[in-house]
C-alpha positions as CSV (number, residue, x, y, z in Angstrom):
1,X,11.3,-16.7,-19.3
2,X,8.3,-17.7,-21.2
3,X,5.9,-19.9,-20.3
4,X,6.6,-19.6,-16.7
5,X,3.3,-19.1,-14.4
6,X,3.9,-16.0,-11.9
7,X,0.9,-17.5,-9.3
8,X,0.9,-21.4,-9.5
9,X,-1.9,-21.0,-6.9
10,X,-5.4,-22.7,-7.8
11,X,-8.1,-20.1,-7.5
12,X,-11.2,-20.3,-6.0
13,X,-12.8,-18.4,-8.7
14,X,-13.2,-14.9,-10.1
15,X,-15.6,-13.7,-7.4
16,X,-13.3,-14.9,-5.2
17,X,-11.1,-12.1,-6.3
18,X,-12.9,-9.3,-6.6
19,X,-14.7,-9.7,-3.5
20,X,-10.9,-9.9,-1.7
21,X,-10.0,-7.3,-4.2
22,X,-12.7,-5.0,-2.9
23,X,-12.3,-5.8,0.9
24,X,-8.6,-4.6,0.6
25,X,-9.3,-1.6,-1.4
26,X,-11.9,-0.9,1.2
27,X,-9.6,-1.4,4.2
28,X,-6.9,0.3,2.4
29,X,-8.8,3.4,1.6
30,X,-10.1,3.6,5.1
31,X,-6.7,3.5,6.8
32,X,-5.9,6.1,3.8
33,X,-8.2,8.2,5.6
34,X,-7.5,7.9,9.1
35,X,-3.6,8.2,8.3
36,X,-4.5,11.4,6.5
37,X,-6.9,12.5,9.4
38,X,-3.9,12.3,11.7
39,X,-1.3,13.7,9.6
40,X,-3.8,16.2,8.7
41,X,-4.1,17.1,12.8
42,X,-0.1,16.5,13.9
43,X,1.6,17.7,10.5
44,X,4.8,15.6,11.0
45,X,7.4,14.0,9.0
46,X,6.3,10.8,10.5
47,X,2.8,11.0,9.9
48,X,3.3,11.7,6.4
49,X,4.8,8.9,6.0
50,X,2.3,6.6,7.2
51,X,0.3,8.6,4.9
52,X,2.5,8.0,1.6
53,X,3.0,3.7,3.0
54,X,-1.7,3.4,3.1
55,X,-0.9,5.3,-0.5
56,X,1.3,2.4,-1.7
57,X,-1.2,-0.2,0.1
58,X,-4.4,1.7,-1.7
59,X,-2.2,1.4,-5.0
60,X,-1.4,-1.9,-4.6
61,X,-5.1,-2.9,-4.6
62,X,-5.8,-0.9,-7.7
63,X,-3.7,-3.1,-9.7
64,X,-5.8,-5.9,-9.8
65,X,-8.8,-3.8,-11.7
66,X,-6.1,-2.4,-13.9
67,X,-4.5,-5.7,-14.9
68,X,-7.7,-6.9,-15.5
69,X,-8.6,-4.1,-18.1
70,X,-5.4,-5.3,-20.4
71,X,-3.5,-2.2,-19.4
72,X,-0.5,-4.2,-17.2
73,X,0.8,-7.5,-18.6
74,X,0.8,-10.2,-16.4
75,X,4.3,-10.0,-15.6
76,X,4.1,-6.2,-15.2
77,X,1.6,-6.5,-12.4
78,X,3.9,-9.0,-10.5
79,X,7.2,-6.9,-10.7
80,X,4.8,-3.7,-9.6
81,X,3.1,-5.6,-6.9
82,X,7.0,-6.2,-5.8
83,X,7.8,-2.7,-6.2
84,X,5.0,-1.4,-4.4
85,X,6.1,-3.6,-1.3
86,X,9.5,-2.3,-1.2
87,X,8.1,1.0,-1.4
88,X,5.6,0.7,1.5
89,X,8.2,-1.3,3.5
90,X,10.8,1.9,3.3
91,X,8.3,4.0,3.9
92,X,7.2,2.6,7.1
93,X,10.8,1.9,8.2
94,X,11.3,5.6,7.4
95,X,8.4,6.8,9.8
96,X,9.4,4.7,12.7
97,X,13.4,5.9,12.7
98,X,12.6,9.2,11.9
99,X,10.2,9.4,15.2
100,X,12.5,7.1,16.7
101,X,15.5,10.0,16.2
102,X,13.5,13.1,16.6
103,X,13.3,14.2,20.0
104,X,10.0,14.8,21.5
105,X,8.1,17.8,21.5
106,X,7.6,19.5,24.8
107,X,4.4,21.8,24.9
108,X,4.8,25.0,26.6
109,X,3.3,25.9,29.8
């Protein structure tokens, strides 16, 4: 497949990106933190999770910078931005059935 474009997208520019680039990390790495906050307070299955899926986010945002330093091909970044999604996707499917099938904990009184 040569000579195929993977985004036929006009860009607005390379600021453009990065400053996306940078909001997204920045959202990502927050909800990285609260996830962990919460998992670090309820230590469940299900929080972890949620924990490993902001992971796959964060990581999804890093591959911009990388790309862009000539370590992933173009093509490479495009079949790991797909990857990552199917990651994140499983992972959240896996938190919801899991709290979904567990049955809830009833504190002692």
């Amino acid at each position: 497949m040569t000579g195929v474009t993977l985004h036929s997208v006009p860009t607005a520019g390379p600021l453009v990106l990065w400053v996306l680039v940078t909001v997204a990390a920045l959202g990502a790495a927050t909800l990285l933190g609260v996830a962990f906050a919460a998992f670090v307070r309820r230590r469940s299955r299900p929080y972890m999770l949620l924990v490993a899926a902001f992971a796959a986010l964060f990581g999804r945002s890093i591959l911009v910078p990388v790309t862009e330093m000539g370590m992933l091909s173009p093509a490479s970044h495009h079949l790991a931005e797909h990857a990552i999604d199917v990651v994140l996707v499983a992972l959240v499917v896996a938190a919801v059935y899991y709290a979904r099938s567990v049955s809830p904990e009833v504190p002692a009184s």
